[in-house]
BAKELUM-651313 format. One line per 8 residues: number of its first residue (from 1); for each residue x, y, z of N, C-alpha, C. Coordinates in steps of 0.1 Angstrom, whole numbers. Example, Ala and Ser with C-alpha at 12.3 -4.5 7.8 and 13.67 -1.06 7.14 Angstrom:
BEGIN
1) 132 -57 78 123 -45 78 132 -33 78 | 128 -22 71 137 -11 71 129 0 79
//
This chain:
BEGIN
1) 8 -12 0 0 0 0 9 12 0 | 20 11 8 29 24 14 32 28 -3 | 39 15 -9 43 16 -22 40 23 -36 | 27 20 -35 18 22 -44 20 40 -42 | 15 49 -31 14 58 -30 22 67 -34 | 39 58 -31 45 65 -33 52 67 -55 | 48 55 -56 47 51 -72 39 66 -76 | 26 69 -66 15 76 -76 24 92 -74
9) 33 95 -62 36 107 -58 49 110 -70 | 51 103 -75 67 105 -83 59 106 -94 | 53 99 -102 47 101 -112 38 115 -112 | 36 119 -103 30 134 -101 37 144 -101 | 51 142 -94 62 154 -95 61 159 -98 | 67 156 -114 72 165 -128 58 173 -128 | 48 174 -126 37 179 -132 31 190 -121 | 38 196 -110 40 203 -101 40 219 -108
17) 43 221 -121 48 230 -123 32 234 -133 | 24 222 -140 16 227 -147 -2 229 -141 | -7 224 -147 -21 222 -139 -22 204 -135 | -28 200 -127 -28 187 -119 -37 184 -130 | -36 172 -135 -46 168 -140 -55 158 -133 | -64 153 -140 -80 145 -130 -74 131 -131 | -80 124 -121 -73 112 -119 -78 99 -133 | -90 103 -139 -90 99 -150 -83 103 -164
25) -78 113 -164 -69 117 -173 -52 107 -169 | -48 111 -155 -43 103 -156 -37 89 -156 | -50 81 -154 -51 70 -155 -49 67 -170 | -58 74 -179 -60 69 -196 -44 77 -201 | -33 80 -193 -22 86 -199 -16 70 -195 | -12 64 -184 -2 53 -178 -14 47 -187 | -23 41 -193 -32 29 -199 -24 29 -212 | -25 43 -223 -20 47 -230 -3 44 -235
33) 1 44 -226 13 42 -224 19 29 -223 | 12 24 -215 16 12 -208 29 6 -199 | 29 17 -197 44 17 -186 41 30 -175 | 40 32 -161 39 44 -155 51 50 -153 | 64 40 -152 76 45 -153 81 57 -167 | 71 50 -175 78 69 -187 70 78 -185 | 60 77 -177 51 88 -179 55 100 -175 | 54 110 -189 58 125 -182 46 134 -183
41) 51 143 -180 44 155 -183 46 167 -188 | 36 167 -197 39 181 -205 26 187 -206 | 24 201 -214 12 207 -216 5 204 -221 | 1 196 -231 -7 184 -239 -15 175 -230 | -5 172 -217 -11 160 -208 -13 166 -199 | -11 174 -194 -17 183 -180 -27 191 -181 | -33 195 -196 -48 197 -194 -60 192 -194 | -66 197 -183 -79 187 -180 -92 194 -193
49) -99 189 -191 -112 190 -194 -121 204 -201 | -124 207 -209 -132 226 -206 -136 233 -198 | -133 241 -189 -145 245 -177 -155 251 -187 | -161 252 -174 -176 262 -176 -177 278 -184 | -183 278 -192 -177 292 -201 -185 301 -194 | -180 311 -190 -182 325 -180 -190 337 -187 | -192 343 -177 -202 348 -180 -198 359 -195 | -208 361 -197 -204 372 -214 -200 387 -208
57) -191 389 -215 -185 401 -210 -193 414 -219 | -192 428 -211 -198 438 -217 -198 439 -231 | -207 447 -239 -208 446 -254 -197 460 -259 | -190 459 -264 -184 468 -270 -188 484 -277 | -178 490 -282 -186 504 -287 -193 500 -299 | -204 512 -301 -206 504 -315 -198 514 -326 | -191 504 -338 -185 511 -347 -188 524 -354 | -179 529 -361 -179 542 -369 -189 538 -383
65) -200 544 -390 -212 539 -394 -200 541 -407 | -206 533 -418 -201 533 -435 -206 539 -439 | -199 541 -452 -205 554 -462 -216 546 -473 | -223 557 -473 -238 555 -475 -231 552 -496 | -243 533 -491 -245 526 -510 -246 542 -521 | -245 530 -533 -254 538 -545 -269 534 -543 | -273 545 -550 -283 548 -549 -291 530 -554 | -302 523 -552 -310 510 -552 -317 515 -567
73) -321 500 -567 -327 501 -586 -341 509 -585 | -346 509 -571 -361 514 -572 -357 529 -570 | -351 536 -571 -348 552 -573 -356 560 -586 | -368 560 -587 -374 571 -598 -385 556 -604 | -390 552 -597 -394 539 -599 -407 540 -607 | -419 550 -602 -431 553 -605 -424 557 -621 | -415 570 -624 -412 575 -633 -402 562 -645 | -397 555 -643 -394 545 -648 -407 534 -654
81) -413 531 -646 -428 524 -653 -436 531 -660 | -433 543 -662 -444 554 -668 -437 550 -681 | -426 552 -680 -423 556 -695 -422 536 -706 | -421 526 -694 -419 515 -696 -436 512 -704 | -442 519 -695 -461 517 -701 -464 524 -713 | -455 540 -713 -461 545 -726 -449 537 -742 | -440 531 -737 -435 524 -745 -439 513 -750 | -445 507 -744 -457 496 -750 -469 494 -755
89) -473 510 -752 -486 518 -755 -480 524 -772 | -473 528 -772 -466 534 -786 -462 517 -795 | -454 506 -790 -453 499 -798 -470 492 -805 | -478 495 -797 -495 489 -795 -500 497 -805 | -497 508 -810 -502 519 -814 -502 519 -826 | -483 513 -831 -479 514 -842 -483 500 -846 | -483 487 -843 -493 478 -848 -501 475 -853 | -509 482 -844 -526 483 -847 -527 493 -860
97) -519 508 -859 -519 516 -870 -518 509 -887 | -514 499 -887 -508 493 -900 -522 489 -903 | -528 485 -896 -544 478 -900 -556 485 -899 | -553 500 -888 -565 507 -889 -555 520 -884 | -555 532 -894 -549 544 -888 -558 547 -881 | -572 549 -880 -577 561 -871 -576 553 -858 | -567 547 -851 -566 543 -841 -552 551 -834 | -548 558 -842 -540 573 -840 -545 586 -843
105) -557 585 -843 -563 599 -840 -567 605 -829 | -564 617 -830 -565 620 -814 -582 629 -812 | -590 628 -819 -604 628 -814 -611 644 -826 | -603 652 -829 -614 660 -842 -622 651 -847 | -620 642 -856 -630 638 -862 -642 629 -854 | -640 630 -840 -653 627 -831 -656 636 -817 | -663 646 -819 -672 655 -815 -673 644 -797 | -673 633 -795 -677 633 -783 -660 630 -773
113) -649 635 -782 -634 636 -778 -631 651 -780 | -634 656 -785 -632 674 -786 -646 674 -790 | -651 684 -785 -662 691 -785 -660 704 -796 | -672 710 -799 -673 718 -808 -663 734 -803 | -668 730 -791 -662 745 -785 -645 746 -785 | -641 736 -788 -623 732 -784 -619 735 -803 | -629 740 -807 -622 738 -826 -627 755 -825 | -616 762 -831 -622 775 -832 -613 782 -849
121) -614 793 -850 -607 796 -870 -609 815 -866 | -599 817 -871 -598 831 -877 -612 835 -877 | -615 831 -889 -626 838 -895 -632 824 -902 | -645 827 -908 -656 818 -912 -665 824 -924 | -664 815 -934 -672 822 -942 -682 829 -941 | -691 818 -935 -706 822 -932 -708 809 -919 | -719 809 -912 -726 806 -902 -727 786 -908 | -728 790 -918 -726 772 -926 -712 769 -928
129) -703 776 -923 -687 768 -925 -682 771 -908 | -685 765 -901 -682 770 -888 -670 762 -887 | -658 768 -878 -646 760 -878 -645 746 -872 | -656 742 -860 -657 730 -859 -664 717 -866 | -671 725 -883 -676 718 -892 -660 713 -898 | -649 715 -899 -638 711 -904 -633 699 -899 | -642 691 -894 -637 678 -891 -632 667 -901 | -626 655 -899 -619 649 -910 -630 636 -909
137) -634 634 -921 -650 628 -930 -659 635 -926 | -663 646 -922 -675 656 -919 -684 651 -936 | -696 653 -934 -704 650 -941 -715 658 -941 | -723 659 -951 -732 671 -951 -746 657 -947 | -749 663 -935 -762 650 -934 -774 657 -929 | -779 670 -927 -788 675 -921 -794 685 -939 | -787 687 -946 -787 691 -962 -789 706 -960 | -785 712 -948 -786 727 -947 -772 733 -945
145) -765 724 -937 -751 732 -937 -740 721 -948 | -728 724 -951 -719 722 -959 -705 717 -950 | -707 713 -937 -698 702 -929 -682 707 -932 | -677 714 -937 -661 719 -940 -661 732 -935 | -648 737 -930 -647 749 -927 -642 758 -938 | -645 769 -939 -641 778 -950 -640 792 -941 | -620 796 -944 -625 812 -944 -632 822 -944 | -634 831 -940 -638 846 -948 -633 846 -957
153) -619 852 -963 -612 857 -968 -599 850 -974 | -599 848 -983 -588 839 -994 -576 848 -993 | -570 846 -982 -556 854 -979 -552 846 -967 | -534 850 -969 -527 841 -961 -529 845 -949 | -530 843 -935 -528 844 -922 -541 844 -915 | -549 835 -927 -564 830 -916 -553 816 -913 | -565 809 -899 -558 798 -895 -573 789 -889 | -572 778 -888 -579 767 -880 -569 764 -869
161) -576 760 -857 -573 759 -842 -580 751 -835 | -572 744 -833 -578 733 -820 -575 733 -806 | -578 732 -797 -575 731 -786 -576 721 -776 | -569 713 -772 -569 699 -766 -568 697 -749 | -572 710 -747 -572 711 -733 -561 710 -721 | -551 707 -730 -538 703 -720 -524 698 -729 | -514 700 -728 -504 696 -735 -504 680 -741 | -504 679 -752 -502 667 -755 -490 662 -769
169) -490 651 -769 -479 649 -782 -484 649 -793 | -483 654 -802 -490 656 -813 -479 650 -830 | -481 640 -836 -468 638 -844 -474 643 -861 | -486 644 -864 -484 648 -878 -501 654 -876 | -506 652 -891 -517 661 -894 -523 652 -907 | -539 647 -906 -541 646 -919 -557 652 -928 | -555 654 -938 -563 670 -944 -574 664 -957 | -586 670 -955 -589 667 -968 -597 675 -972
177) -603 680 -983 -609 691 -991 -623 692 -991 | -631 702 -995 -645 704 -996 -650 693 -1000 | -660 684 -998 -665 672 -1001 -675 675 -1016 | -682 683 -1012 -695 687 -1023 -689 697 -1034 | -681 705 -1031 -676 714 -1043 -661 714 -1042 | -657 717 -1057 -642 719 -1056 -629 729 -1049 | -629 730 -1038 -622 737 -1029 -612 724 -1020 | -598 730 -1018 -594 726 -1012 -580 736 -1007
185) -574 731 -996 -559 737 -994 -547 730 -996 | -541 737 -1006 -526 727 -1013 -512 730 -1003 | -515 741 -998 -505 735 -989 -507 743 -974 | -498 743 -963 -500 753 -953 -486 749 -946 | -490 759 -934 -480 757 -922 -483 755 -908 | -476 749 -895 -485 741 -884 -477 753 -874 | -483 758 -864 -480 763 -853 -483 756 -842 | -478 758 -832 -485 746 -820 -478 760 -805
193) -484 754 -797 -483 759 -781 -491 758 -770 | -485 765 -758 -495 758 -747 -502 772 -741 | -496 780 -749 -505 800 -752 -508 801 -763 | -518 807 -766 -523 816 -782 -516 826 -780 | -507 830 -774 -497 844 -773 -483 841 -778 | -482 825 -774 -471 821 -772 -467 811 -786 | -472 812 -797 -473 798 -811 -457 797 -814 | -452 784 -815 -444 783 -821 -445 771 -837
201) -439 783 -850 -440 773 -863 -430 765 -864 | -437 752 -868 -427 739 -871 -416 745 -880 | -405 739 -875 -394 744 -889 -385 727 -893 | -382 736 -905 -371 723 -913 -360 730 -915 | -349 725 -913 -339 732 -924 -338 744 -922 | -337 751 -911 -340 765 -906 -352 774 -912 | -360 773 -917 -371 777 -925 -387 772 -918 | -395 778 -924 -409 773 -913 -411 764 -929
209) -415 750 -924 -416 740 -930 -431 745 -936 | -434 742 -949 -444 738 -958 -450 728 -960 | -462 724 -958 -468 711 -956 -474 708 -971 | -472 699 -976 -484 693 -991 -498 690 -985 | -506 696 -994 -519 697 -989 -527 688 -999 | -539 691 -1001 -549 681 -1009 -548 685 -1023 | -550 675 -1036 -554 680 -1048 -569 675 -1051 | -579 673 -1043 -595 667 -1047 -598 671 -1034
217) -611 670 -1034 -620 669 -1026 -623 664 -1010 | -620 646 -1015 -620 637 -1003 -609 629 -1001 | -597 631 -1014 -589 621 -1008 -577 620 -995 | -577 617 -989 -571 619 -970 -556 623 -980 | -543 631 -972 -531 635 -973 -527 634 -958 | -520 625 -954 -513 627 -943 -499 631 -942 | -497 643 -934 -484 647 -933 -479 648 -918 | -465 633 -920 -460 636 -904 -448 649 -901
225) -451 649 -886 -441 662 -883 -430 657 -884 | -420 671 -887 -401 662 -888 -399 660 -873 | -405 658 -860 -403 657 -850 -416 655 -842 | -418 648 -828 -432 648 -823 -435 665 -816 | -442 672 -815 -444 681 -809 -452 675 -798 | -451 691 -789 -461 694 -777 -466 703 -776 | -479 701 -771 -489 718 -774 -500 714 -770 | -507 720 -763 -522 722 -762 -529 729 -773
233) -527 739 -778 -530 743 -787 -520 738 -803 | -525 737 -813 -522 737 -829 -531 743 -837 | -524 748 -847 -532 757 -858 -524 756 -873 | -535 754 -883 -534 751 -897 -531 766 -903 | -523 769 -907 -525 783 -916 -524 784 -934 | -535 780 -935 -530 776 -955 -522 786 -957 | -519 783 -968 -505 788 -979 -510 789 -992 | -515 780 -1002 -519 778 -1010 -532 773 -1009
241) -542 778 -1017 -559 768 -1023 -559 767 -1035 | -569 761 -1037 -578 754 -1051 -592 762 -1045 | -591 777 -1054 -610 777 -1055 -614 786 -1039 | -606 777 -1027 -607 788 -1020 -605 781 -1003 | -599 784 -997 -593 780 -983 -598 771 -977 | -607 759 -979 -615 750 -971 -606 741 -971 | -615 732 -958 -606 722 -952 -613 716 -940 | -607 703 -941 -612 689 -933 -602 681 -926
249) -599 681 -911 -587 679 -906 -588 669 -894 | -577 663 -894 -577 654 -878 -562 655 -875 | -561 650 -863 -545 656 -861 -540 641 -856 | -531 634 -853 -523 619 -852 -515 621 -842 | -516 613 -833 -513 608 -817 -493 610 -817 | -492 615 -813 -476 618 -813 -469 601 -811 | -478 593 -807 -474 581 -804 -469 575 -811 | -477 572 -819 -477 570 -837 -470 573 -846
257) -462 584 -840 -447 594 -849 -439 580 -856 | -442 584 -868 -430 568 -877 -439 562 -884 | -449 555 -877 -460 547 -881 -470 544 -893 | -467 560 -898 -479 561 -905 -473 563 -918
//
């Protein structure tokens, strides 16, 4: 017994200097071994087990903040889908246009899209050519009035006028002549704006562009603008007639610019 004890005290010595290890640690080191006479000790073998992990220490400062991302994809988002919708509204436009133009009309030639009051002219021949008789296929159907607008006065700087209530895109113009008698306008020029104080004329080529107008009666002339415009207001000012200043007009959806 004395023996033993003293076997277990020498084999513990060397290990005086590190942590004591558990008596099962030291057991599976001499098993391991199979000799207690080599058993040493080093750092490897003199540690026991994990303690208990302690308690959490205070939370630290919090860091210096980063500099602020680029800007995210949803930045102008509403204004991005606008233009994504009228772009598919324009490719819809010009589609359909190949199979039915007046699906680029922007409403002259129907009274329940401009009203009569929204069409107004210089001057008027008489009480039977009222300017918002100048619609495009106006028809004489009541057999008392003559459905086309006509001047007063067979001189340059009468005009027809529309007004659309609010700025819109407007891309060409298309014209046709007195239905019942031979009158028509061969050619004109387009003003547009969003004041009747304020008209600006379409130009080409540094010049106020000249439009080709009708040679008959009823047959349609469509003329696109060299650019889409914007205006609330547009106004026809012939240049040239046949017989005498009349005219039958619808104006084409800026949408539609190309299409036609």
């Amino acid at each position: 017994m004395k023996f033993t004890v003293v076997v277990t005290l020498i084999l513990l010595f060397p290990c005086v200097l590190c942590h004591m290890p558990t008596l099962y640690e030291f057991c599976s080191h001499v098993v391991a071994n199979g000799n207690s006479s080599l058993a040493r000790c080093d750092s490897s073998q003199c540690q026991g087990r994990p303690g208990i992990r302690g308690i959490e220490g205070p939370r630290g400062l919090q860091g210096i903040k980063g500099e602020r991302g680029e800007p995210g994809t949803a930045e102008h988002l509403e204004e991005r889908i606008k233009k994504l919708e009228d772009s598919f509204l324009m490719i819809e436009k010009q589609l359909l246009a190949n199979k039915n133009p007046e699906i680029c009309y922007m409403g002259v030639k129907n009274r329940h899209i401009i009203p009569d009051s929204q069409i107004t002219a210089s001057s008027i021949y008489s009480s039977s050519y009222q300017a918002y008789y100048g619609r495009l296929d106006n028809v004489d159907r009541s057999g008392e009035k003559y459905e086309v607008w006509a001047a007063k006065r067979k001189v340059i700087g009468e005009w027809h006028q529309v007004d659309f209530n609010a700025p819109k895109p407007i891309g060409g113009i298309v014209t046709q002549g007195r239905l019942d008698y031979d009158q028509w306008v061969r050619s004109f020029k387009i003003s547009y704006g969003n004041s009747t104080s304020a008209m600006i004329t379409i130009r080409e080529n540094g010049s106020d562009k000249i439009f080709t107008g009708n040679n008959d009666r009823n047959t349609k002339v469509t003329n696109m603008f060299p650019h889409v415009i914007i205006g609330r207001y547009i106004r026809v000012y012939p240049q040239t007639w046949y017989a005498h200043n009349s005219m039958r007009l619808e104006y084409i959806d800026g949408m539609c610019h190309g299409s036609l």
